[in-house]
Structure formats: C-alpha cells, structure tokens
C-alpha positions in Angstrom: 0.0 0.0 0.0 0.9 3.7 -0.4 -0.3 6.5 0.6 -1.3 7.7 -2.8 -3.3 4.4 -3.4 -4.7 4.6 -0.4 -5.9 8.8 -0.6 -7.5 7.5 -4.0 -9.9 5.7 -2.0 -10.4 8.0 0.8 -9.3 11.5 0.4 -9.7 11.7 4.0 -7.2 8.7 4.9 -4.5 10.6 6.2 -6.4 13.1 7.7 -4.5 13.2 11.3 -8.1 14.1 12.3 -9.9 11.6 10.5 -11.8 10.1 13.4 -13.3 13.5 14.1 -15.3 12.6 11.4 -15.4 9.1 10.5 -17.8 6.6 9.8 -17.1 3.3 11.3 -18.5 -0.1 10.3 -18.7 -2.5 12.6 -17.6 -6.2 11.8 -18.4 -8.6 14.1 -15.9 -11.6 12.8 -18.4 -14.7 13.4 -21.0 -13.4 11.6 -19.7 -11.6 8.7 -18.0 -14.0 6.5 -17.2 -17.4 5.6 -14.1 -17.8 3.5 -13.8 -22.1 4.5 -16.9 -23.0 4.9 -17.4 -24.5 8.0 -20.1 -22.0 9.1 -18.4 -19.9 11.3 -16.8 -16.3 9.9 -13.2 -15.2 9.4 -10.5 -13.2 8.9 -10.1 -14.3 5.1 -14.0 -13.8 4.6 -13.3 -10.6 6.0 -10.5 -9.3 3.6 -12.7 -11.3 0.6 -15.5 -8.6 1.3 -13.8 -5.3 2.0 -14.7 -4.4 -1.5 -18.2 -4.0 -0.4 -16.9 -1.7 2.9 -14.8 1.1 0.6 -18.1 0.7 -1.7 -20.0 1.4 0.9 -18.3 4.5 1.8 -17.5 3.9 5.2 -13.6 5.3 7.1 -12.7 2.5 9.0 -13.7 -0.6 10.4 -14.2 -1.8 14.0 -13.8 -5.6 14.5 -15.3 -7.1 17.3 -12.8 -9.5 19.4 -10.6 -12.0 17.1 -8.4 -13.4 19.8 -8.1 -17.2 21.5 -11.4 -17.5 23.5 -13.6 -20.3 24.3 -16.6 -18.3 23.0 -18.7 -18.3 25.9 -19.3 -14.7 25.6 -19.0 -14.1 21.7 -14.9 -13.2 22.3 -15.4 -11.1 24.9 -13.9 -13.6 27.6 -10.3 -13.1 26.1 -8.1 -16.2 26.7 -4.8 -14.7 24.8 -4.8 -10.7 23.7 -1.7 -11.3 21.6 -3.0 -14.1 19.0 -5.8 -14.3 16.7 -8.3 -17.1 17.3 -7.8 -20.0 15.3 -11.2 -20.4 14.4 -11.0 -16.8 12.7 -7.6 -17.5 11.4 -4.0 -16.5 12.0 -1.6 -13.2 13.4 -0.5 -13.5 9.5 -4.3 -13.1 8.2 -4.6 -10.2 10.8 -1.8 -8.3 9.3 -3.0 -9.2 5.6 -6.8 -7.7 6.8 -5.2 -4.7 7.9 -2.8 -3.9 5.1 -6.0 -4.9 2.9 -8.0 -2.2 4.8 -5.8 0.2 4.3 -4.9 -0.3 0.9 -8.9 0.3 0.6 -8.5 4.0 2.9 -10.4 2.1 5.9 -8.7 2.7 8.8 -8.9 -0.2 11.8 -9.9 -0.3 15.1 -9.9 -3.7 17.2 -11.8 -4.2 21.2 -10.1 -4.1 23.7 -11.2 -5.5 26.8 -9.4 -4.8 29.9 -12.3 -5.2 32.6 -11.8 -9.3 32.4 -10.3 -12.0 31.0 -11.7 -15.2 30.2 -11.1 -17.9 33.1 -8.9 -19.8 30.4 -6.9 -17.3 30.4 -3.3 -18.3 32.0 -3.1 -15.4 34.6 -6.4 -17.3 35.8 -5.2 -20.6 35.5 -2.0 -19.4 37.5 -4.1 -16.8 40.1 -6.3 -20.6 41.0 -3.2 -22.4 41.5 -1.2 -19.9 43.8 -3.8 -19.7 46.6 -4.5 -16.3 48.7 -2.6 -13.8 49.2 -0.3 -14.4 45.9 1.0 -11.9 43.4 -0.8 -14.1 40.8 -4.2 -13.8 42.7 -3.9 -10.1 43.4 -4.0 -9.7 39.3 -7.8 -10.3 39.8 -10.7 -9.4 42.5 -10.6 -12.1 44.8 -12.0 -11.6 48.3 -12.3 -13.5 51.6 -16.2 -14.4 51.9 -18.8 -13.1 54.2 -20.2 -15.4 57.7 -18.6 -17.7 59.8 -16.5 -19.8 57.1 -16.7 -17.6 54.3 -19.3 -19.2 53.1 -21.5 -16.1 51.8 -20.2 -13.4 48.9 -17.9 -10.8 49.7 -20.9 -8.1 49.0 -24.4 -8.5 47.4 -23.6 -7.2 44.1 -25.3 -8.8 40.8 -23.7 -10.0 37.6 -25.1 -8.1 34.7 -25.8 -11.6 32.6 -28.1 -12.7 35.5 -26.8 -14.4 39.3 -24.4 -12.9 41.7 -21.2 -10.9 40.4 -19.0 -13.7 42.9 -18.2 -16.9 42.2 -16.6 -19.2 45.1 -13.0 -21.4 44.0 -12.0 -24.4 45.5 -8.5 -24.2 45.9 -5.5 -26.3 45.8 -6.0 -28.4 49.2 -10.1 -28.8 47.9 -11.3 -26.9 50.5 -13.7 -23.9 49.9 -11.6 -20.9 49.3 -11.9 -17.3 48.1 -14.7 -15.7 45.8 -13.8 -13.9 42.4 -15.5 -10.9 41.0 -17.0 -10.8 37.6 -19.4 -8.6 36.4 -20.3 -10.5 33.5 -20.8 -14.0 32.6 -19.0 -16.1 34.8 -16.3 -17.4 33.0 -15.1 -13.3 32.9 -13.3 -12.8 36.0 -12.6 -8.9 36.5 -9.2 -7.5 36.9 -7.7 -5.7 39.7 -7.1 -2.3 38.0 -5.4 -1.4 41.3 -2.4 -3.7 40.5 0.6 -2.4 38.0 1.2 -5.9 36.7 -2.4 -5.5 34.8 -1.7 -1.6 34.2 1.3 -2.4 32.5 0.1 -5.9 30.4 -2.6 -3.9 29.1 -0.2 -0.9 28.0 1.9 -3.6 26.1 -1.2 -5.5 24.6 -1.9 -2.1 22.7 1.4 -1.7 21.6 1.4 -5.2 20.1 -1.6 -4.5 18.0 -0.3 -0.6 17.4 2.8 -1.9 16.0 1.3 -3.9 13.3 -0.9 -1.1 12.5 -4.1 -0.8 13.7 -5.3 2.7 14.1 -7.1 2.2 17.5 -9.5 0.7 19.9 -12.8 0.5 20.7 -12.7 -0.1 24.7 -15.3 -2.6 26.0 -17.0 -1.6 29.3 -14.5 1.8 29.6 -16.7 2.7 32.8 -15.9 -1.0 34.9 -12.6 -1.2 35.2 -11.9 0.4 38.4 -14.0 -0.4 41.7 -14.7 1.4 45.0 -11.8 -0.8 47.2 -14.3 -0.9 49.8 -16.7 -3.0 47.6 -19.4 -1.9 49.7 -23.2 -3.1 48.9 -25.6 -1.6 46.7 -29.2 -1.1 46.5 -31.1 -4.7 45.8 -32.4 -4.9 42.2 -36.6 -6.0 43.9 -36.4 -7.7 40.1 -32.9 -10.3 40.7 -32.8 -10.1 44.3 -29.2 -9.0 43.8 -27.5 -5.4 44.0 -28.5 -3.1 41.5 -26.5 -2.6 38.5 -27.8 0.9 37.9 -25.3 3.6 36.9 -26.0 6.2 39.0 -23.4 8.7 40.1 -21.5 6.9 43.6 -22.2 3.3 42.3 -19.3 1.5 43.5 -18.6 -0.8 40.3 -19.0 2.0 37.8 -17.3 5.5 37.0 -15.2 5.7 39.3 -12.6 8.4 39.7 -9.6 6.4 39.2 -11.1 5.7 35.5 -9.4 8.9 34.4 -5.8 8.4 35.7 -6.2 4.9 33.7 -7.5 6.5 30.6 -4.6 9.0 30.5 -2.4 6.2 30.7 -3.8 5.0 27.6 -3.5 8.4 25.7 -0.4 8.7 26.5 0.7 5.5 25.1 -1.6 6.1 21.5 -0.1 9.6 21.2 3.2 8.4 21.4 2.5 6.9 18.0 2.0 10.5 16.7 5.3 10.9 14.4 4.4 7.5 12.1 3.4 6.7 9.4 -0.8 6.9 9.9 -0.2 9.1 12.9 -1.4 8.7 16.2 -3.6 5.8 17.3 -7.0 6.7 18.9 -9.7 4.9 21.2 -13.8 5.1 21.3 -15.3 3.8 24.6 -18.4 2.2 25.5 -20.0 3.6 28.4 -23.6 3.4 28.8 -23.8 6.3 31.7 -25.8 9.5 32.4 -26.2 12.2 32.2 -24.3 13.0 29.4 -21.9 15.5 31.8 -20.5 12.4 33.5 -20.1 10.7 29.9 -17.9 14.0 28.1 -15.2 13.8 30.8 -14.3 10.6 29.0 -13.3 12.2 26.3 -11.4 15.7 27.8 -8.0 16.5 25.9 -6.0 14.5 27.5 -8.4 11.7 28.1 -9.9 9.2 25.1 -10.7 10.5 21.9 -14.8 9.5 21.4 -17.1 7.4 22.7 -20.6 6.4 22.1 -23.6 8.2 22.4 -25.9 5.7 23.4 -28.7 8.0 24.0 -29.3 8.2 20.4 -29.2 4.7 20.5 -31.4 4.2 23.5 -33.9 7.1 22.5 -37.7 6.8 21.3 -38.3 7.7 17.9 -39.8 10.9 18.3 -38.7 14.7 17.6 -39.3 15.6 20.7 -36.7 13.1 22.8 -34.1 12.7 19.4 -34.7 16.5 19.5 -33.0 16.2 23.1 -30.7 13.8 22.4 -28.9 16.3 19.9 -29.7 19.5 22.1 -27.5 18.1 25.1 -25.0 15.9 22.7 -23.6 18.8 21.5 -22.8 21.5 23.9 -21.6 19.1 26.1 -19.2 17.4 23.6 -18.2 20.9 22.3 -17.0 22.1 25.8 -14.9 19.6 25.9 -13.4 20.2 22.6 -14.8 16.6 21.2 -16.4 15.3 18.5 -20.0 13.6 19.0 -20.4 10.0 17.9 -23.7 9.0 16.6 -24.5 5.2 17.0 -28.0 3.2 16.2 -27.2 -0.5 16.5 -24.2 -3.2 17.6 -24.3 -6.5 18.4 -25.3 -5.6 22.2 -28.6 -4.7 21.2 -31.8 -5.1 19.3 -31.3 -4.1 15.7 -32.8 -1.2 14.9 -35.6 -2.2 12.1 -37.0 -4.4 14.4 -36.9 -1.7 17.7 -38.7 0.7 15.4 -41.3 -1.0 14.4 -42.6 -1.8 18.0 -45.6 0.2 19.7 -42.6 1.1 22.4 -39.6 2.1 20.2 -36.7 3.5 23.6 -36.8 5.9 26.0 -38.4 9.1 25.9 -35.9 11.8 26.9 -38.5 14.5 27.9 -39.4 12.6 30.4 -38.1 12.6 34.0 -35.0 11.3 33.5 -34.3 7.7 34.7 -31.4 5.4 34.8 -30.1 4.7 31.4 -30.9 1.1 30.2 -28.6 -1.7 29.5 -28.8 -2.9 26.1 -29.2 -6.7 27.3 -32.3 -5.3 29.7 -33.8 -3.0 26.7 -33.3 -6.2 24.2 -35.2 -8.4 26.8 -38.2 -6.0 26.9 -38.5 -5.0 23.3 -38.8 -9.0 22.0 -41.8 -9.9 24.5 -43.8 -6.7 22.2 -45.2 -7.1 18.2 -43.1 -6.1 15.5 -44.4 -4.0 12.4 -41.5 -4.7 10.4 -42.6 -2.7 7.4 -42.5 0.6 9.5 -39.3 -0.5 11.6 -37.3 -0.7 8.2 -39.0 2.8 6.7 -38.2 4.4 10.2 -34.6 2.6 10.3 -34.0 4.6 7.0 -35.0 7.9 8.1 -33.1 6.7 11.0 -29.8 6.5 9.1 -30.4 9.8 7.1 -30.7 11.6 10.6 -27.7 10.0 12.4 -25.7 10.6 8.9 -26.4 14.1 8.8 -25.5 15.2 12.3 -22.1 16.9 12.9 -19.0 14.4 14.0 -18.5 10.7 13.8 -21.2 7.7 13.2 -21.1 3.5 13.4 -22.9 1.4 11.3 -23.2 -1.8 12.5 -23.3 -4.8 10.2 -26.5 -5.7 8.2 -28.4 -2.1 8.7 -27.3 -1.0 5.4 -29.1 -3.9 4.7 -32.2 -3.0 6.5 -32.1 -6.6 8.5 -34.3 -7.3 11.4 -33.9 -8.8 15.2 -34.5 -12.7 14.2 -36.6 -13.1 17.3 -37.6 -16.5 17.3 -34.1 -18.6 17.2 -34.8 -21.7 18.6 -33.4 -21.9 22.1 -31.4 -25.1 21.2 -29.6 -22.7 19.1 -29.1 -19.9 21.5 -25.4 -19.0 22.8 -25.5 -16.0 24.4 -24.9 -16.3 28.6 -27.5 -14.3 29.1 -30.0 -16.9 28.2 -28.2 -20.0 31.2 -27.5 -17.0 33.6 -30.8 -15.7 33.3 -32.5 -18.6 34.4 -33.8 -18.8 30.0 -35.9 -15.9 31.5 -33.8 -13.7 28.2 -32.6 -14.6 25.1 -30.1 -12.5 24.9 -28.1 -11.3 21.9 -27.8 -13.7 19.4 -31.0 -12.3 17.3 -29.0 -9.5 16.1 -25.9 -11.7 15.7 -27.1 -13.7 13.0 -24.7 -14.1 10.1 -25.0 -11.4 6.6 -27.0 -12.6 3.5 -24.3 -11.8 0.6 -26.7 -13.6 -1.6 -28.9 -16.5 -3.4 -32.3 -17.3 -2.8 -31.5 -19.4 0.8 -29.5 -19.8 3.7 -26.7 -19.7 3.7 -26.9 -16.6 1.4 -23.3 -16.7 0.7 -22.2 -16.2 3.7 -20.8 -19.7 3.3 -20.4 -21.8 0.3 -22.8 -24.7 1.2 -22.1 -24.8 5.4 -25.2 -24.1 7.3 -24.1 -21.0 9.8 -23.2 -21.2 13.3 -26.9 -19.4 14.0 -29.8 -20.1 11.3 -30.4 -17.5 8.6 -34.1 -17.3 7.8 -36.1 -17.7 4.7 -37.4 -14.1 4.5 -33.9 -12.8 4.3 -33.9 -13.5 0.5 -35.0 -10.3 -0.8 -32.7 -8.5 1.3 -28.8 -10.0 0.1 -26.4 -7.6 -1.3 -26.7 -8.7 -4.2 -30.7 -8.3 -4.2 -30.0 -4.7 -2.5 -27.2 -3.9 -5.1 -29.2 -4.1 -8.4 -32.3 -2.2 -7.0 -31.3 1.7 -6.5 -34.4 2.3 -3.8 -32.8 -0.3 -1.7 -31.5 0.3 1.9 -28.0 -0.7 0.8 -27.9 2.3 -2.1 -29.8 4.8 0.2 -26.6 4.4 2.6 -24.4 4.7 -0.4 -25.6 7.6 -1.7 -25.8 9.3 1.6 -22.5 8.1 2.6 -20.7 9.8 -0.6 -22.7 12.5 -0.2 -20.9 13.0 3.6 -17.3 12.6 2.2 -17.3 14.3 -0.9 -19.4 17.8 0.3 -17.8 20.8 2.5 -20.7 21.1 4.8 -20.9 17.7 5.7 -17.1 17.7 6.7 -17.2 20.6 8.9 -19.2 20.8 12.4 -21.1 23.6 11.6 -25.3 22.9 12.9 -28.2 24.9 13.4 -31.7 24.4 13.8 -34.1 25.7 11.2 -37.4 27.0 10.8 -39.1 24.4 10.1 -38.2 22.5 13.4 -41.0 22.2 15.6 -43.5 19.5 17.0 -43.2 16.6 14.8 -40.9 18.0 12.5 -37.1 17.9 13.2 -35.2 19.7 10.8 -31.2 21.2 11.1 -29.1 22.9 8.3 -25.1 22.0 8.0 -23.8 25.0 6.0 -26.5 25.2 2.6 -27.8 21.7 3.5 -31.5 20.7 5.3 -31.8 18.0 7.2 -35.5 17.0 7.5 -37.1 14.3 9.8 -40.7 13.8 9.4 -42.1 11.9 13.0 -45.7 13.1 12.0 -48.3 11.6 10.0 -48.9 14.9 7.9 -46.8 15.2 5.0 -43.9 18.0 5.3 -43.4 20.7 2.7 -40.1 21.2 1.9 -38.3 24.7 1.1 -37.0 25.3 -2.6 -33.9 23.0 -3.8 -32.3 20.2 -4.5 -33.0 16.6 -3.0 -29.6 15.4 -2.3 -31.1 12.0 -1.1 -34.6 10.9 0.8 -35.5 7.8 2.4 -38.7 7.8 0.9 -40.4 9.1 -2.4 -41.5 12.1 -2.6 -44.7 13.7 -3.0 -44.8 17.0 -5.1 -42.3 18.2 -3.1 -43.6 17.4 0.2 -41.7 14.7 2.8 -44.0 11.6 4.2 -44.1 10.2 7.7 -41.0 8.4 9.1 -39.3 9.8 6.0 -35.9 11.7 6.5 -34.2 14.3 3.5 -31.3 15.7 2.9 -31.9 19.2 0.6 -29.8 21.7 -0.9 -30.7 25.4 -0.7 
C-alpha cells in the first residue's frame, strides 16, 4: 500500500483528524463472513469482502474481538490478547486484513477488553493455582467471603448476565476458598485495576496491535474497570434479588474516579504513536452512563478520543426526545473540545428495524430522566412486544439519514445498510448468548441480532458460506434482502446508505461541524441545516413541505415536493 493508493480511495485517509469525522462499520468476525466453509466467519471472509466496505463509503472498520477464546461470551472472555483465534484465522491473516483495509482508505480499530479476562486465560489458571494472598491472585478481584466460614459473597452485588457478580474457588487443598468478581458471565473474572502488573500488560497489549498497524481501539465496558476498594453493597435490584446494576453517580462498580488516571495512561501510550506513518492511534469507549456531563469527561483532551452516544441509540423515535438527544449531545461534547459520535445498532442490542417498528420504540428523553438502560435489559423488553417490520425498516431509513447528517462521527453496524431485522424466534437449542443460562432462559439475549449477513442467493446460507449451514440459522425471509438483491435495485436500503455516505465525504458542509436548527423544526418536524444543506425528519403523520432545492437524497419518495411520515431528506438550498 501507499499513501497515494490509499488517498484515492479515501481523500480523507491521512487526515490526522480523520476520526473526528469518520464513519465506522462494525464487523463482528463470526457473523460476517465465511471464507472455509465450516459456518463460522473469518478473517479471510473478512479481507474477501472489504470491496463492499470502501463501496459502501465507510472510514474505518471496527472488528469485534478475534483473539483465542472459548466463546462463551461471543470473544469477549479473552483467553490470549496477543493471538488471533484459530477459528477466525491467524496473526498472518490479521496483518493481511489490515494492510488490505488500508490499501482500501479504511482505517482499523480492534476491542479491547481490559475489565476481564476469560477464566482460560493463563493469569487465571496461574491466580487458581497460587492460593490467597499471591501476586498471581492479586492480578484479579478475589476476596475472603462473608459469615462464619466464608461461606456467603464478599458483598451483594449482581452479575449483569443474571446471578451474583462472585463466584466461590475451590482451591489447591479442595477446600472452599476465596470468591472472584466478575461482572459478567461467569467465565469473565474482573481484573484488579489497582495492581501495576495489569496496568502495565494492558499498555503492552496495545502496543502489540499498534505496532502492526491498527489505528485504535474500541474499549469494552470503559466505565468498569476500576471499583470502590471498599466494595461496599448496593441497592437490591426487587427484580434479581441481587445489588442493582444501575449507573447512578456513587455506584461503587462504575465511574469511578480512578477511570481517568487509567485513561490518561492510555493516551499517552496512543499519542506516542504520533510521528508514524498513519499518525497517532486513537480509542472510542463504550460507556452506557448518564447524564451526558458524567459521559464528556471521557473524552477531555488528554483523556480518550470518542465514545458512544448511546442516548441516540437508546432514545424513542420521536422529535421531541431525538430533539433532546442532539440538544445536550452537542454542547456538552463541544466544551470539551470533542467530536460527537452517533450510534443506532451493535451486536449488544436489538437491531434497529426491528426496535422501530414496536408500539414502544426506547426511551423518551422528555421525560423525568431515569437510569439509562442496559442494552441486554432494553433487548429483553423490546422482543416480549409485536413487530411492524414494514415501518421499523422505513423508520430505520429515516433513522440512518438523521444519524448521517448530524455533525461528527457515526457507526454502522453490520447488516443495517441492509435493512435486516432482530430474528426473534431462534430456537433456544440454538441460542449462545450467557444471558439466556444465567438468566434462568428468563432472556434470550443477543444472538437475534448476531445472525450471520446474507451476501446472496435465494437461501440460507446466502453466501455467507459456500454450502455450510451457519453457526446461528439464517431465515427464509432474508432473500430479498442480500447484497446482491439490494445492489441491483437503486431504492434499496443498501444504495440509500451509499448515496448518503458519498454525499458526507465528498461535500464541504458535511465535513465541517457547523449545525443549526431551522425554521421548520418544531412539533413533529425535526429539521437542522449543516452549512447550505436541510436535514428533514418527518415523525408526524402529515406530509412536510419542503423549502426550494435540490433533494440530495430521501428515504422515501417524494410527493410534489412534500416529505412523508418516518421519511428523512437531505436538501440543498
């Protein structure tokens, strides 16, 4: 790759700023595609379909966790952070994706996870065999238990997949020892961010990856890592029984005020990158915490770069509360001197044709405020309601249009340039997710919106493998929604996102941050300019009638002029 080829397909590639901007795609490696056929995604079915990515129009790619795991959490229970996972392929087809992606102008970003490890993990394996009171041990959250022989959890807090947050070893002399923390599933023992041996693996992990050129990381959990020492008890959950997981400011296992000594750690190490070849490296954190004050000092100057504005994600489709979203979004990111970063969909949550089209579509905004929702606990709701799937996927493209059109960066998550839907009914044989065993089968978890992309043909498995049936069913209604269905038929989903996303990188007012709300905002109408371009959103059942100009791109036809409900437009003046 040079930099010439590389400028050719993104003028903005070597923008030192480019993430101030960008639009990332997210890849989740499982479920994108199948280069041997055994039904499970790769890294070689990755590289085989970046020509669809730089076709798209998208700036980089996030990939979901590739290394050595035992999969009991999708990757996120991380057994090895230096290797790739030989189900997904080898270090050697990691370094060929990248220089591929970058031969293409898409940067990469890979997750990080530094809350946990997976219990295969050899620090684990090493911490179980040391005993209390070890160096190895003090790598993780292990505690002496409560009552008269330990016998009860070191506090009552609750694992977020369902069932305490402890777990109780036996240890070497099989007697009943110490308990270990993990706030997820629990094969995902937490680390002790308190101990320098972790501090300093976790600098040297992103080295690894920095030095064979990734451009950053997404950070899994960003707001876990560190714990009150005192690991004092919370509020019971009346739901679980167990301490509540709620965010709220002075939660003891979230957003705690060590967080930012750990994240400057980690800035300092990306900036130090600064005089390479692709510049400095840069990070985007998941955090689902309000209110959005608490969230921007993620992301002060010397802090993280971005992270994810899950309200948007989280929010009802309606002016008024997206309306709210973008009102505090904003400011707040702008007095801290960061860009906003739009998001609709991952593989945490729902996807977003399906979450529209229910009678309940998120969180109204307006409203007293309330605790921010988990996407496992928003999923769970959303999939006991009815599904109008023909207005989810019109509202899902109005839906891209707005988050496209909105100053700073955006993600795209797999499959909504396709338009797909939450496959709701997987049968539970099927399911994988440790929500669904933790959970007492009480939620399905996440594995409806994991479901691997239909490339093409009239059946599973849609190309996503040669003649393998996937590692999670594709169903039969997917047919008329392949890429190659989409790609011949210009009022598809997949060409709306083209034409919007060229339209984003190749005009001036869509690369700078200026915003403003119009006139015609107000009630059901939310409408914003960027420079000499209207945004419109219709939310209303009474058609919208549009200024004088040119229609750039619409998620719907038109009529004389005139913008339909659940219909989005980009216009210039």
């Amino acid at each position: 790759m040079t930099d010439a080829d590389a400028a050719v397909a993104n003028p903005h590639f070597l923008d030192p700023d480019w993430w101030r901007h960008a639009v990332v795609y997210q890849i989740y490696p499982r479920s994108f595609a199948d280069s041997d056929d055994n039904g499970t995604g790769d890294i070689r079915g990755m590289i085989d379909r970046l020509d669809h990515l730089a076709g798209l129009g998208v700036d980089a790619v996030w990939v979901s966790p590739w290394y050595p795991s035992p999969l009991l959490d999708g990757g996120y229970d991380v057994a090895d952070y230096r290797d790739v996972s030989p189900d997904f392929g080898t270090l050697a087809d990691a370094d060929a994706f990248i220089a591929a992606a970058h031969a293409r102008g898409l940067r990469v970003l890979l997750d990080l996870v530094p809350n946990h490890s997976s219990w295969d993990h050899p620090w684990f394996r090493a911490a179980l065999a040391a005993g209390p009171g070890s160096p190895e041990r003090a790598r993780y959250v292990f505690r002496d238990g409560r009552g008269e022989h330990g016998e009860e959890p070191p506090n009552n807090w609750g694992s977020l997949f369902g069932g305490p947050a402890w777990t109780r070893v036996t240890e070497a002399d099989g007697r009943p020892g110490q308990w270990y923390l993990h706030l997820f599933d629990i094969s995902q023992p937490d680390f002790d961010w308190t101990n320098e041996d972790v501090c300093a693996e976790i600098d040297a992990v992103m080295r690894f990856w920095f030095d064979r050129g990734i451009d950053g990381f997404r950070i899994d959990v960003a707001d876990a890592m560190v714990k009150d020492a005192a690991l004092p008890d919370v509020p019971v959950n009346p739901e679980t029984g167990f301490g509540s997981n709620e965010k709220n400011p002075g939660m003891p296992q979230w957003d705690q005020p060590g967080l930012a000594d750990v994240q400057r750690r980690w800035r300092a190490v990306a900036d130090a990158y600064a005089g390479t070849e692709l510049g400095g490296r840069v990070f985007v954190a998941e955090a689902y915490i309000d209110p959005i004050e608490r969230l921007v000092a993620y992301v002060e100057p010397d802090r993280l770069h971005t992270t994810f504005n899950f309200d948007a994600l989280i929010s009802e489709w309606s002016a008024a509360s997206q309306r709210w979203v973008i009102n505090h979004t904003i400011p707040a990111h702008e007095a801290v001197g960061a860009p906003t970063t739009w998001v609709l969909g991952n593989h945490d949550n729902t996807r977003v044709a399906t979450r529209y089209g229910k009678p309940v579509t998120g969180r109204d905004f307006t409203a007293e405020s309330e605790t921010a929702a988990e996407p496992i606990e928003l999923s769970a709701a959303l999939l006991a309601m009815p599904t109008d799937i023909g207005l989810g996927r019109r509202r899902a493209r109005a839906a891209a249009l707005l988050e496209l059109g909105l100053p700073g960066g955006a993600y795209i998550y797999q499959g909504e340039e396709l338009g797909l839907d939450e496959i709701e009914d997987l049968p539970e044989a099927v399911l994988q997710d440790p929500v669904w065993e933790r959970s007492g089968h009480r939620m399905r978890g996440r594995d409806g919106c994991r479901v691997p992309l239909p490339w093409s043909g009239e059946a599973s498995p849609y190309g996503f493998s040669a003649t393998a049936e996937p590692w999670l069913p594709m169903p039969a209604h997917w047919a008329p929604l392949t890429v190659a269905v989409q790609d011949a038929d210009p009022a598809s989903t997949l060409n709306l996102y083209r034409r919007a996303l060229a339209l984003r990188r190749t005009l001036p007012d869509l690369r700078a941050d200026a915003f403003a709300w119009d006139e015609l905002d107000g009630g059901d109408v939310l409408a914003f300019r960027r420079g000499g371009v209207l945004m419109v959103v219709n939310f209303g059942a009474t058609p919208v009638e549009l200024p004088p100009g040119e229609v750039l791109v619409a998620s719907a036809p038109l009529d004389d002029h005139r913008l339909p409900h659940d219909a989005a437009v980009w216009v210039r003046l």
